[in-house]
Backbone as a printed PyTorch tensor [residue, N CA C, xyz], in Angstrom:
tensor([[[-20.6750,   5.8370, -29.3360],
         [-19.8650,   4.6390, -29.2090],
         [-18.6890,   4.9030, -28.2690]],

        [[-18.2450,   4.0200, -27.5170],
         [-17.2000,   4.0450, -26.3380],
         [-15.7530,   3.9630, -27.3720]],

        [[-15.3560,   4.9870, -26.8950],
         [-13.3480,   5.0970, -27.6760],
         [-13.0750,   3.3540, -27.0410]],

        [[-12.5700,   2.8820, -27.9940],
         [-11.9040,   1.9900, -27.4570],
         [-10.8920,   1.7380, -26.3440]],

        [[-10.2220,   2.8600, -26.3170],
         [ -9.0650,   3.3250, -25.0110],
         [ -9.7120,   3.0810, -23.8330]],

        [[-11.1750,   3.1470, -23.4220],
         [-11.5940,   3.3930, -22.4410],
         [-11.9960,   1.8720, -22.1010]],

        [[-12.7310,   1.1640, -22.9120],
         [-12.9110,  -0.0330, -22.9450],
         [-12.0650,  -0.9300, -22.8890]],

        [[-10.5430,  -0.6570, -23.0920],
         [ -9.3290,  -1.5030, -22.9310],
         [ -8.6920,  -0.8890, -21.0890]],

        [[ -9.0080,   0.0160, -20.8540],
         [ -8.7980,   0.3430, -19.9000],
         [ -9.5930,  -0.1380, -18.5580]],

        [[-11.1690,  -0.9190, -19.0410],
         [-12.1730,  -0.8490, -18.1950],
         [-11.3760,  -2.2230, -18.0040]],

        [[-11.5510,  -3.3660, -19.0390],
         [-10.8660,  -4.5990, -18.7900],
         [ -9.7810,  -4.7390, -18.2770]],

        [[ -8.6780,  -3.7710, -18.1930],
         [ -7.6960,  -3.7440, -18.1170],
         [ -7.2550,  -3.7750, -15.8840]],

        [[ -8.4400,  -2.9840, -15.9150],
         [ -8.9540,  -2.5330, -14.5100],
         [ -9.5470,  -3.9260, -13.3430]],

        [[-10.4430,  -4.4500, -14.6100],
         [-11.3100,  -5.6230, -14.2460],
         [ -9.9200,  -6.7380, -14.0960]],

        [[ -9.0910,  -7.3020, -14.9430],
         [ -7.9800,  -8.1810, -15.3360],
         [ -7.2880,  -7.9580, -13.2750]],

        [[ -6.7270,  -6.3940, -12.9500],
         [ -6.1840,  -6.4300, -12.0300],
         [ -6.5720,  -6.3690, -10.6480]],

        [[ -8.2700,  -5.9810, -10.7090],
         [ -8.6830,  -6.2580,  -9.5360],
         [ -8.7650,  -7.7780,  -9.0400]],

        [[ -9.4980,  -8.4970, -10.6450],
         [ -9.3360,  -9.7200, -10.2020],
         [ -8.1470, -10.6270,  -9.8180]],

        [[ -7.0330,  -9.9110,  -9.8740],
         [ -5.4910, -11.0170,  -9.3460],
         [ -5.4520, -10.3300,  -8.4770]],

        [[ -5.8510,  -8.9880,  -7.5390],
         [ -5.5270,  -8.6910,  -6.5980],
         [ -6.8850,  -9.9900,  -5.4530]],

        [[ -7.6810,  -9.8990,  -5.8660],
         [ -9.0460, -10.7720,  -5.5150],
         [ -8.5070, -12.3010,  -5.3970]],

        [[ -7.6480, -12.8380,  -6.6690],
         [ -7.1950, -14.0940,  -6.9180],
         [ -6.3440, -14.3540,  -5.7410]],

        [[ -5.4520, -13.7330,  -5.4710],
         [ -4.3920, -13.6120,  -4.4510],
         [ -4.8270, -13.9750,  -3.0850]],

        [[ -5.9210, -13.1140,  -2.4530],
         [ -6.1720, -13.3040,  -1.6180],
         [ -7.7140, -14.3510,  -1.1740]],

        [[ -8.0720, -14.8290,  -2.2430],
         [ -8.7320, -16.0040,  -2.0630],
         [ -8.1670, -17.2960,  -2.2590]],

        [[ -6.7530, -17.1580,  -2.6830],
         [ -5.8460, -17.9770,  -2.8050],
         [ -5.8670, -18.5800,  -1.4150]],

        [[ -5.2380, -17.5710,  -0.4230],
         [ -4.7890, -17.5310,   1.2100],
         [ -5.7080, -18.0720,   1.8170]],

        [[ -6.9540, -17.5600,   0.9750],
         [ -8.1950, -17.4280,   2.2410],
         [ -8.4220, -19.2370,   2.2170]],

        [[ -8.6190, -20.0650,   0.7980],
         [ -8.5630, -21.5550,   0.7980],
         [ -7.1900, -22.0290,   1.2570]],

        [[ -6.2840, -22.1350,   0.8350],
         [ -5.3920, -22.5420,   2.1800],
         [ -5.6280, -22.7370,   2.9570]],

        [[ -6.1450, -22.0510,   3.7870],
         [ -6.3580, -21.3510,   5.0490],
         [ -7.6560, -22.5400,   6.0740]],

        [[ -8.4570, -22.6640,   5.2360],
         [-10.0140, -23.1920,   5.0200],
         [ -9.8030, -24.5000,   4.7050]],

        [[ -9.0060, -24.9960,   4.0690],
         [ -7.9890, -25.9730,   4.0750],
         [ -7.7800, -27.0700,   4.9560]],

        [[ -6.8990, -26.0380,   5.5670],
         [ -5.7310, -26.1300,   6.6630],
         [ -6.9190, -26.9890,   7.4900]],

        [[ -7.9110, -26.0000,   7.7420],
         [ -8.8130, -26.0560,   9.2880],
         [ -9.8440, -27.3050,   8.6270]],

        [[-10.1750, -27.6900,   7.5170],
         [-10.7370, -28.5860,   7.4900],
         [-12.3580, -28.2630,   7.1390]],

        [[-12.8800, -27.0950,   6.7850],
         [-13.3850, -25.9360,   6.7010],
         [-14.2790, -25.9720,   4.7270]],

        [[-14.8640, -25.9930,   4.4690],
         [-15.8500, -25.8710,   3.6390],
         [-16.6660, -24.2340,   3.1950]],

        [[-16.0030, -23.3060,   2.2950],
         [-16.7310, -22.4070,   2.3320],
         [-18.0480, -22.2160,   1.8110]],

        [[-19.0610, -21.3770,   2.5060],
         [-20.4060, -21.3980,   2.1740],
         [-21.3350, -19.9090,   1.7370]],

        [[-21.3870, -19.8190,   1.0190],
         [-21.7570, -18.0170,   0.9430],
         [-22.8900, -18.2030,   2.0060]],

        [[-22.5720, -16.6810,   2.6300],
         [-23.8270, -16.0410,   3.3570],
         [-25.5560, -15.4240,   2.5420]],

        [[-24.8610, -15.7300,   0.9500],
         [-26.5080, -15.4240,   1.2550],
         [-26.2650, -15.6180,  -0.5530]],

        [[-27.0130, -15.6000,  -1.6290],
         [-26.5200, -15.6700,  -2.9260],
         [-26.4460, -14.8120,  -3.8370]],

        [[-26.6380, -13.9720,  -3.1640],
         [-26.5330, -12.3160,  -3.4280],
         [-25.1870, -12.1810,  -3.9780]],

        [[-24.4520, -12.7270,  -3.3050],
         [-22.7570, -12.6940,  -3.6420],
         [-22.3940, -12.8010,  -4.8110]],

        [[-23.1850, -13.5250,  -5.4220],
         [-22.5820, -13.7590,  -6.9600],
         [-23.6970, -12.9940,  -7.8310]],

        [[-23.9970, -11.7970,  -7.4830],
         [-24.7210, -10.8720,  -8.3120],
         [-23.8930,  -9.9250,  -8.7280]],

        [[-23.0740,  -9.1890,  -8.1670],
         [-22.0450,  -8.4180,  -8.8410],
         [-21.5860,  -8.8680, -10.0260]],

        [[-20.6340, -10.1910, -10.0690],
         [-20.2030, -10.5340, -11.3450],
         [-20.9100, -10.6470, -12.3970]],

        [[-22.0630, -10.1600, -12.3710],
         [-22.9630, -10.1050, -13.4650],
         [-22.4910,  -8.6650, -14.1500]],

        [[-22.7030,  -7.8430, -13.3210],
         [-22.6360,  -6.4510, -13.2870],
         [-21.2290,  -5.7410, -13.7540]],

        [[-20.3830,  -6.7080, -13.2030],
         [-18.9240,  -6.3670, -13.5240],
         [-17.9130,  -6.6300, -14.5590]],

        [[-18.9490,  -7.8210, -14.5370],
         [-18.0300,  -8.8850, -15.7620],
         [-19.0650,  -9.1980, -17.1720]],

        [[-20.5190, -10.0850, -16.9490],
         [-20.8840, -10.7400, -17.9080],
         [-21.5840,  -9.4210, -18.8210]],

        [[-22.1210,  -8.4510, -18.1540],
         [-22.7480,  -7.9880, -18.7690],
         [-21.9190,  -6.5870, -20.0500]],

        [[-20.8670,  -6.1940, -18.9110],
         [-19.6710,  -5.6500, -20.1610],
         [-19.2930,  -6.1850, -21.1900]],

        [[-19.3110,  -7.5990, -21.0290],
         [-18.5230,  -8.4420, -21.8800],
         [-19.5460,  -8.6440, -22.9410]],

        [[-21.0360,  -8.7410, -22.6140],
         [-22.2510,  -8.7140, -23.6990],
         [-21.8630,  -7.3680, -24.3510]],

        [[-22.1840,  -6.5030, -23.8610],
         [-21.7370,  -4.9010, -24.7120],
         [-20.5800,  -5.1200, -25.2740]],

        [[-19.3740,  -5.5780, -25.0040],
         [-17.8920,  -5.2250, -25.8290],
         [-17.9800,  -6.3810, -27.2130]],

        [[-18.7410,  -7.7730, -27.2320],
         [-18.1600,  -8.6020, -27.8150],
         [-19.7730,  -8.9630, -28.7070]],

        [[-20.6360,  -8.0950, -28.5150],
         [-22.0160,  -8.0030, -29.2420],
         [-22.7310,  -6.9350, -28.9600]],

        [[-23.6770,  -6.8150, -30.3810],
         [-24.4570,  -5.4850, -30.8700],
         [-25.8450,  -5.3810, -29.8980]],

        [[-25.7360,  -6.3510, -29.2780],
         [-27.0060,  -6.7240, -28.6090],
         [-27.7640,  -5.9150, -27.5560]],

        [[-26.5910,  -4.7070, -26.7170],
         [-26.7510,  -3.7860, -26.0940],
         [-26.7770,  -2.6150, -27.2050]],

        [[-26.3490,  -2.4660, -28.2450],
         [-25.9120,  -1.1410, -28.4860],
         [-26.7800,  -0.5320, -28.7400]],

        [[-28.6380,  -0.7070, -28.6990],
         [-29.8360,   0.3290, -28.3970],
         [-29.4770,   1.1670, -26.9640]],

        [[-28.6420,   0.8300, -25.9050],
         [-28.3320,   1.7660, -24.9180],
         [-27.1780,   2.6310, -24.8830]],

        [[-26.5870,   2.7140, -26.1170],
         [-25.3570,   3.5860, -26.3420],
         [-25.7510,   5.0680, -25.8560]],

        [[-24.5860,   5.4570, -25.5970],
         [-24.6660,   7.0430, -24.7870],
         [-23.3830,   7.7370, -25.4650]],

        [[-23.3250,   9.0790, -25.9150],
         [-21.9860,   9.6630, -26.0580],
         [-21.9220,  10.7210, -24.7610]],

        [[-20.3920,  10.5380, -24.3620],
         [-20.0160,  11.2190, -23.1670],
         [-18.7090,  11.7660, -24.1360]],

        [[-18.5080,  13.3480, -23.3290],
         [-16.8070,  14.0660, -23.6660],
         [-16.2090,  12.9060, -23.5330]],

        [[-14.9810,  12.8380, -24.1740],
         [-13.6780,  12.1180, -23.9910],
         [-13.3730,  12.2720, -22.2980]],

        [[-13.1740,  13.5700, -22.1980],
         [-12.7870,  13.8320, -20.2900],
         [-13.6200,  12.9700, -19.2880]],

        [[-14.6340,  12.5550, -19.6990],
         [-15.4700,  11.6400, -18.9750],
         [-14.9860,  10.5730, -18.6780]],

        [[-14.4990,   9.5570, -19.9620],
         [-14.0120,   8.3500, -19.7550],
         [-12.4340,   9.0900, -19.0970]],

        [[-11.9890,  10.0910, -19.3480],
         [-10.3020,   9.6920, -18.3740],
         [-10.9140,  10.0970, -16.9740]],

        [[-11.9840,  10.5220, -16.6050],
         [-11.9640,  11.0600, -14.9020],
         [-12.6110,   9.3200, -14.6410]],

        [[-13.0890,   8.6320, -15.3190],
         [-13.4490,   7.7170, -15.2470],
         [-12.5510,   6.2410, -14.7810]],

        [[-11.5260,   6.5150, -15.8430],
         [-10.1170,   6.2340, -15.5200],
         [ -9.6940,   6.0200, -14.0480]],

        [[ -9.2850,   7.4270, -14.3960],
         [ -8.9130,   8.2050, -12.7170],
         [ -9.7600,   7.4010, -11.3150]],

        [[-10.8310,   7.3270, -11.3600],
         [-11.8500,   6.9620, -10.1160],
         [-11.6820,   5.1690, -10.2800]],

        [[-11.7130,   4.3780, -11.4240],
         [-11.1500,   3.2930, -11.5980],
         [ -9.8430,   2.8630, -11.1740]],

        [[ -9.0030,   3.7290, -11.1110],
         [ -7.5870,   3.6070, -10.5940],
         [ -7.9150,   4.0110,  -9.3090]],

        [[ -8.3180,   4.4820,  -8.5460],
         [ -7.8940,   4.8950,  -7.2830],
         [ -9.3260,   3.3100,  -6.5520]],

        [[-10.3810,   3.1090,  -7.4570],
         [-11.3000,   2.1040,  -6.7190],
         [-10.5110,   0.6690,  -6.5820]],

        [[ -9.4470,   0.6940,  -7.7260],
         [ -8.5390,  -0.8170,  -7.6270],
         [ -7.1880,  -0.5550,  -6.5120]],

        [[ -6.8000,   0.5610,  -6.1940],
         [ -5.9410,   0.6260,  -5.1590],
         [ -6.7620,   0.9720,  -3.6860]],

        [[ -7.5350,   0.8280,  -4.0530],
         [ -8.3460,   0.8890,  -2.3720],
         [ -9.1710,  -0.6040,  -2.2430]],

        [[ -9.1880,  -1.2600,  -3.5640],
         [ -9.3330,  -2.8010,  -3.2750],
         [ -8.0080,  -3.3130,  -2.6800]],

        [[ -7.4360,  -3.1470,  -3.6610],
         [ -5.9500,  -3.6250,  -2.9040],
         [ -5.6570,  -3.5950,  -1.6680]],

        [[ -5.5880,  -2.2700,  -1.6460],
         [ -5.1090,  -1.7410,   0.1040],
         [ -5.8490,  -2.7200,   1.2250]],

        [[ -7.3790,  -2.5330,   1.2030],
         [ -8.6120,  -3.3080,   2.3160],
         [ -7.9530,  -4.0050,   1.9110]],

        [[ -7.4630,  -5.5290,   1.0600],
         [ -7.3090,  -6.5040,   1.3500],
         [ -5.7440,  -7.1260,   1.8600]],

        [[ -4.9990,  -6.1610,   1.4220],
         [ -4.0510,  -6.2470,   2.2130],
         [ -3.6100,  -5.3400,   3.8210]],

        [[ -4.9760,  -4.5690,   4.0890],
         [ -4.3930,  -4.3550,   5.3550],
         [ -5.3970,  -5.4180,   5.9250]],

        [[ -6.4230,  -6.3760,   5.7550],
         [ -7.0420,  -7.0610,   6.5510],
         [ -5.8730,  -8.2890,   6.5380]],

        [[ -5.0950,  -8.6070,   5.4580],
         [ -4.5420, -10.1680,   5.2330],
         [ -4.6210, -11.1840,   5.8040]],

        [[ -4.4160, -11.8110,   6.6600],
         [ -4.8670, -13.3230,   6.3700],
         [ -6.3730, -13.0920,   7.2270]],

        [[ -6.7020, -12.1200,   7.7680],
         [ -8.3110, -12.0870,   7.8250],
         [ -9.2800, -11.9410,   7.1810]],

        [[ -8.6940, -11.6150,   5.6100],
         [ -9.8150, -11.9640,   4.8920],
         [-10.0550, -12.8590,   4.4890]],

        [[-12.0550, -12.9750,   4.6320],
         [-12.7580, -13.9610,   3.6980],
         [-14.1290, -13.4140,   2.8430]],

        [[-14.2280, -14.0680,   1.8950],
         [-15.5440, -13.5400,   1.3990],
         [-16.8040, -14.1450,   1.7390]],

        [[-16.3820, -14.6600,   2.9930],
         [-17.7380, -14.8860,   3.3660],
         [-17.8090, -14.4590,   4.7640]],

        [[-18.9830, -14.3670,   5.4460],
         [-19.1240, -13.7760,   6.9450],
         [-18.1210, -14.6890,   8.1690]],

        [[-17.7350, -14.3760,   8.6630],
         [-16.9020, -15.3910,   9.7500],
         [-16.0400, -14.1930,  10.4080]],

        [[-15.7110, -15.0090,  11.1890],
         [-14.5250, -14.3490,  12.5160],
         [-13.6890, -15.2120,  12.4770]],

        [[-12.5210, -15.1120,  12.0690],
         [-11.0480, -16.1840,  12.1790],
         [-10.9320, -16.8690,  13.7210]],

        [[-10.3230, -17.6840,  13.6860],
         [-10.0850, -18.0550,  14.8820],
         [ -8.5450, -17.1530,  15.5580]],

        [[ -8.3520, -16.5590,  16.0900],
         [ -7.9360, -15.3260,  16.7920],
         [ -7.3420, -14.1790,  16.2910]],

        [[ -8.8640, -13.8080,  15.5690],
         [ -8.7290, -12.9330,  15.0290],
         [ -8.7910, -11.0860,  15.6700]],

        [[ -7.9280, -10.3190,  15.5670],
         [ -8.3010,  -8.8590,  16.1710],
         [ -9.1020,  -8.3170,  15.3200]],

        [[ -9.5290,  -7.2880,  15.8220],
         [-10.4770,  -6.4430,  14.8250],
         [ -9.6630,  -5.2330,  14.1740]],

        [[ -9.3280,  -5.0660,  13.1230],
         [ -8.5170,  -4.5160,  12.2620],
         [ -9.0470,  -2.8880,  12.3620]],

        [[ -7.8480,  -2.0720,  12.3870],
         [ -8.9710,  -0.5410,  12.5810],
         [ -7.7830,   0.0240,  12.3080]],

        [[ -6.5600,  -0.6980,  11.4810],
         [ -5.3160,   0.5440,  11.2070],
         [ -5.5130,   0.3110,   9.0530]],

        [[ -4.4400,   1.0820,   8.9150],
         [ -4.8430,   1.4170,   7.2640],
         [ -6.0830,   1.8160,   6.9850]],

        [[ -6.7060,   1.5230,   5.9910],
         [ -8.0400,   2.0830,   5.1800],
         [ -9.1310,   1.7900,   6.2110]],

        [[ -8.8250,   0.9040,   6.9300],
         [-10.3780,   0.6600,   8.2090],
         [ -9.6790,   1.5600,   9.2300]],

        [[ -9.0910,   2.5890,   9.0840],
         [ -9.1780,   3.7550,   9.9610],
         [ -9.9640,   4.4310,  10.0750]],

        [[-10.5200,   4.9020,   9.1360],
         [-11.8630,   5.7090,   8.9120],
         [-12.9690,   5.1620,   8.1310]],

        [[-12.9860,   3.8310,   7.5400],
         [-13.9450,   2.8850,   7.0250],
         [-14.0580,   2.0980,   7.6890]],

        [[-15.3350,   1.6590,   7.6280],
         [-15.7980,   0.0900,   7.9650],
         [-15.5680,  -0.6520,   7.0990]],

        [[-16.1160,  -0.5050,   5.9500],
         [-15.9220,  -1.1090,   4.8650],
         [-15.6760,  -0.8170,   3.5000]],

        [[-14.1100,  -0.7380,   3.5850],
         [-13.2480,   0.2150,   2.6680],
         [-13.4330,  -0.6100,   1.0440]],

        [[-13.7640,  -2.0890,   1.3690],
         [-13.7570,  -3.0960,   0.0650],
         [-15.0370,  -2.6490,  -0.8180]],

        [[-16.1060,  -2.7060,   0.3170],
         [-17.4970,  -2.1950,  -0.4920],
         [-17.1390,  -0.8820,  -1.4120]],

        [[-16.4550,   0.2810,  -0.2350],
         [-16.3160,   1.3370,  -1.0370],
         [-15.5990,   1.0420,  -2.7400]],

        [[-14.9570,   0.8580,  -2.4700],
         [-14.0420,   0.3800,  -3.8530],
         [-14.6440,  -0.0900,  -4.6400]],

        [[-15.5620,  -1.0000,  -4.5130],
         [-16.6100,  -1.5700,  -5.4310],
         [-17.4870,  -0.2680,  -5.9810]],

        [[-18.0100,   0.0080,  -5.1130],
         [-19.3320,   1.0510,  -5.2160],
         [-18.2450,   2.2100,  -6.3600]],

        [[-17.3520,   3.0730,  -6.0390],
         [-16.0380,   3.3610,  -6.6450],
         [-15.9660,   2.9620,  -8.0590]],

        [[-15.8410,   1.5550,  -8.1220],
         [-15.6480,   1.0810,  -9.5880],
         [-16.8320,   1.6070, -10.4520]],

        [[-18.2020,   0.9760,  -9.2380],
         [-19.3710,   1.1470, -10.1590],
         [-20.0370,   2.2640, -10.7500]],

        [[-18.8660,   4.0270,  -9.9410],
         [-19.2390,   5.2380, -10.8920],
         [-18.5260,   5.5450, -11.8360]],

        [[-17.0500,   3.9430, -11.6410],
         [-16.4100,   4.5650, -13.2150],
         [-16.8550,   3.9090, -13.8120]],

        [[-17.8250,   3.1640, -13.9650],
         [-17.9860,   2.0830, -15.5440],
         [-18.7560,   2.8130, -16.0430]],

        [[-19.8460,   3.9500, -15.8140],
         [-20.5430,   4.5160, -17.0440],
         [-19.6050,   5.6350, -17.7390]],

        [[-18.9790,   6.0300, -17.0730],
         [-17.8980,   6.5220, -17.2220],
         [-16.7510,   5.9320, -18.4740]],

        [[-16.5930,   4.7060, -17.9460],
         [-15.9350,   3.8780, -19.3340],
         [-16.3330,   3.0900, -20.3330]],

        [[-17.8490,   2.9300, -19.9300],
         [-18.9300,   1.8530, -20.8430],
         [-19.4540,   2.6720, -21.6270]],

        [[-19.8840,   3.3560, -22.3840],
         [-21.0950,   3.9750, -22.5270],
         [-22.1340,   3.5000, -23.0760]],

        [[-22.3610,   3.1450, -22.5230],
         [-23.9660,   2.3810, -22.5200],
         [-24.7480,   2.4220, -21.2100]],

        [[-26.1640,   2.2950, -21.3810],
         [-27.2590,   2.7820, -20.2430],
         [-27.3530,   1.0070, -19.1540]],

        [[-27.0870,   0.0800, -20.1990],
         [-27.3110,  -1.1760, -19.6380],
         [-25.6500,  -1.3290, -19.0470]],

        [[-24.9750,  -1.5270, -19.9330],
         [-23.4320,  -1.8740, -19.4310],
         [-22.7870,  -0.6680, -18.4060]],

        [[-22.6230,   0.1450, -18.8950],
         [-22.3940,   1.3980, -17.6300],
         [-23.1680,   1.3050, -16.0960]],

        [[-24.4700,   0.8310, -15.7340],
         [-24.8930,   1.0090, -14.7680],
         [-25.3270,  -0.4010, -14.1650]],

        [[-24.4100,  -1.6800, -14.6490],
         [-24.7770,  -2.7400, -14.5030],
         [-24.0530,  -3.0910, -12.8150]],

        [[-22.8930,  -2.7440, -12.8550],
         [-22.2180,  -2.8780, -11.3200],
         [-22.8840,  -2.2650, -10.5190]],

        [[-23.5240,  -1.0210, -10.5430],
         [-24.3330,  -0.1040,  -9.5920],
         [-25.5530,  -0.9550,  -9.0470]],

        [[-26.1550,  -1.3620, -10.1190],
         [-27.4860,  -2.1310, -10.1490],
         [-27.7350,  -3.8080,  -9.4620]],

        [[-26.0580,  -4.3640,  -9.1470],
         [-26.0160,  -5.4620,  -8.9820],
         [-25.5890,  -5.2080,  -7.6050]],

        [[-24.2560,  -4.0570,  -7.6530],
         [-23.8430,  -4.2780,  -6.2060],
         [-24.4830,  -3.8630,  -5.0920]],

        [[-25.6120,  -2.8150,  -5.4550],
         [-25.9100,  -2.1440,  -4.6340],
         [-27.0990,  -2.9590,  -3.4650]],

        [[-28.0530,  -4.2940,  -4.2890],
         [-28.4500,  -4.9930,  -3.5210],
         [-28.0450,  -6.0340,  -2.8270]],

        [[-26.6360,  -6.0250,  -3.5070],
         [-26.2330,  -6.9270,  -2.3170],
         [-25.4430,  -6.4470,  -1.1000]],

        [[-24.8770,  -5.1650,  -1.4060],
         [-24.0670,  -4.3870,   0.0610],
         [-24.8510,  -4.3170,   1.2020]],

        [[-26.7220,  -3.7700,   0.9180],
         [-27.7190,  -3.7300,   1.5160],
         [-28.1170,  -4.7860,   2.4080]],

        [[-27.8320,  -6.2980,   1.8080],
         [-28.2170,  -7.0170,   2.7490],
         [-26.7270,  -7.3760,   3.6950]],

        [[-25.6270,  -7.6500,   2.8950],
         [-24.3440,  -7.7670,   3.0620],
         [-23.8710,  -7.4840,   4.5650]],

        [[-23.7790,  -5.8090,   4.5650],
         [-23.2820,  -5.2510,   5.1880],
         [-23.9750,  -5.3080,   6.7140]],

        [[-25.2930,  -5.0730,   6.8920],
         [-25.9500,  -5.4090,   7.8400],
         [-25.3740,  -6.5240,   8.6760]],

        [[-25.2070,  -7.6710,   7.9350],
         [-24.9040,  -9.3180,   8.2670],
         [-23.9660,  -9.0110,   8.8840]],

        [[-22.7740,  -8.1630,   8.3650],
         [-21.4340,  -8.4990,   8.3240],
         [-21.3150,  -7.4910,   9.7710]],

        [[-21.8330,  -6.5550,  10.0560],
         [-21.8710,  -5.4390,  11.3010],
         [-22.0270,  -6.4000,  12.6030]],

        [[-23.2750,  -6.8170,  12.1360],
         [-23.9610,  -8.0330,  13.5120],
         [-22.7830,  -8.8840,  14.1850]],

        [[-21.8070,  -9.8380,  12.7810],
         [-21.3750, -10.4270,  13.3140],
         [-19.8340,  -9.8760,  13.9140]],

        [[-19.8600,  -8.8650,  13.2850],
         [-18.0770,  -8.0620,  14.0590],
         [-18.5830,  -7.6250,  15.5900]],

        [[-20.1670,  -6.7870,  15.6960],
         [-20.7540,  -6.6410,  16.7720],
         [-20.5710,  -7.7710,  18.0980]],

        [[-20.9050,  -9.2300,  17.5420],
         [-21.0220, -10.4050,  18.3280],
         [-19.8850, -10.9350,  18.9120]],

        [[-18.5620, -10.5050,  18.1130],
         [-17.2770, -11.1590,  18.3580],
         [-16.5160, -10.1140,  19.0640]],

        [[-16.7650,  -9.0600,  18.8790],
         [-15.8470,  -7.9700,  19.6350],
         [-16.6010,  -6.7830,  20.2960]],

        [[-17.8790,  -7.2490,  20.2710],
         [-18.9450,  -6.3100,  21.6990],
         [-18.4410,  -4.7710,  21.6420]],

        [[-17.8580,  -4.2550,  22.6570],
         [-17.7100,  -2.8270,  22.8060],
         [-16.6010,  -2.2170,  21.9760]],

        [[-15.6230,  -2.9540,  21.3620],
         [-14.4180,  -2.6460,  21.1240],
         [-14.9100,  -2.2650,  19.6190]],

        [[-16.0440,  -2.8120,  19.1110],
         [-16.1110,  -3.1040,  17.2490],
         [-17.4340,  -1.7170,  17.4490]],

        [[-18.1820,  -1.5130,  18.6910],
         [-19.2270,  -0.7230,  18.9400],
         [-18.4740,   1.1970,  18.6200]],

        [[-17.0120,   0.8820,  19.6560],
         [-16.5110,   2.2500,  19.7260],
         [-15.8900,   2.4400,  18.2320]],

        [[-15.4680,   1.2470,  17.7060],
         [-14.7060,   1.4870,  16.1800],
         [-15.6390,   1.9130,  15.6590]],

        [[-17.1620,   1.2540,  15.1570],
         [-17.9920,   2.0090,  14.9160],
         [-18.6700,   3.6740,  14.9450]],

        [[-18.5130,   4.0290,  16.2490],
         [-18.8830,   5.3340,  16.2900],
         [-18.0310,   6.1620,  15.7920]],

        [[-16.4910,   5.7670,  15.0610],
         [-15.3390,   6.7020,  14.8250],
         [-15.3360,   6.9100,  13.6520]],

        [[-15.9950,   5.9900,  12.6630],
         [-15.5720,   5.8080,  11.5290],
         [-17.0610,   5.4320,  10.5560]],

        [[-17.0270,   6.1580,   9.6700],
         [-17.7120,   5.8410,   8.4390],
         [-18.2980,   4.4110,   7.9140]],

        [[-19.1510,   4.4630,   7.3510],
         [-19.6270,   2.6890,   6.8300],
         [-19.1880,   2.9110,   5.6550]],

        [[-19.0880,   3.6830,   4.4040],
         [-18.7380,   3.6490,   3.3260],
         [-17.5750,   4.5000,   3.0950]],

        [[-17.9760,   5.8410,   3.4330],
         [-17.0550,   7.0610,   3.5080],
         [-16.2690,   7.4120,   4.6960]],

        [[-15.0790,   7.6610,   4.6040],
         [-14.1580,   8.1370,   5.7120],
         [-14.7320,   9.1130,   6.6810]],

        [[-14.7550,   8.8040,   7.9260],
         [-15.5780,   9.3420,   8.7800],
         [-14.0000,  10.1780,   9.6390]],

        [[-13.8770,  11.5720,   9.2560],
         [-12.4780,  12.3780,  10.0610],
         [-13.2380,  13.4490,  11.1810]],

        [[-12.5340,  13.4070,  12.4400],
         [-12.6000,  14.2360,  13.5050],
         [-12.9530,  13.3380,  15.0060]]])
């Protein structure tokens, strides 16, 4: 059974990514607003994570209905778990505040927009995915369970796959050689140094 500490900690994690998330989808409608603008997901993949992140923890914490996938892990597990949870919500943070008012969650190019390559997209492409992917090795870590622990892994991982591809093409299309050389410098998930 999961210490409770860890499970108040997982929500606790989930509570602040999502106002860091709230914040800047706040801007991003404004914004979309402003221009007269209708947002449209790129593909519906998008709303597969929150399965992973949200509904399906919340089945494990608030019913018995998972608990045939219970797992016992050391205590040290859930705090390194912790640990990698804290550093995956300050590297959400960070990507979205060093992109600011260029972010959107959906595929697009702002209207004069630069291509961002200082803070965390120094050595990432895509420092947000990382953070996600990040979260999704601390939740078995803080879940213990086989279904709830590996539910973000399982959700996010097919959608980065198609995601990210999309999202390359179109930075490719808008900034040609300049997004080509950022590319060769820097990492797609992991910090790419030298």
């Amino acid at each position: 059974m999961t210490p409770p500490v860890f499970i108040v900690a997982y929500f606790t994690g989930f509570i602040v990514a999502s106002a860091i998330r709230l914040v800047y989808s706040r801007e991003y409608r404004r914004r979309i607003r402003k221009e007269g603008k209708r947002p449209t997901p790129d593909t519906p993949l998008v709303y597969l994570p929150a399965l992973g992140f949200f509904i399906v923890p919340l089945i494990f914490v608030l019913t018995p209905i998972l608990s045939f996938a219970d797992y016992a892990l050391p205590f040290w597990a859930g705090l390194a778990g912790t640990g990698i949870f804290a550093l995956a919500i300050w590297l959400l943070w960070r990507s979205h505040a060093d992109l600011g008012r260029y972010f959107s969650p959906v595929i697009e190019v702002v209207e004069g927009q630069r291509l961002v390559t200082d803070g965390v997209y120094r050595r990432v492409r895509h420092p947000m995915y990382t953070a996600h992917l990040l979260w999704g090795v601390s939740q078995p870590l803080l879940l213990w369970n086989w279904v709830a622990g590996f539910a973000l892994l399982a959700t996010f991982v097919p959608f980065i796959v198609v995601r990210m591809p999309a999202e390359e093409r179109a930075m490719r299309q808008q900034f040609g050689g300049e997004y080509e050389t950022y590319e060769a410098r820097t990492g797609r998930l992991l910090p790419r140094f030298g």
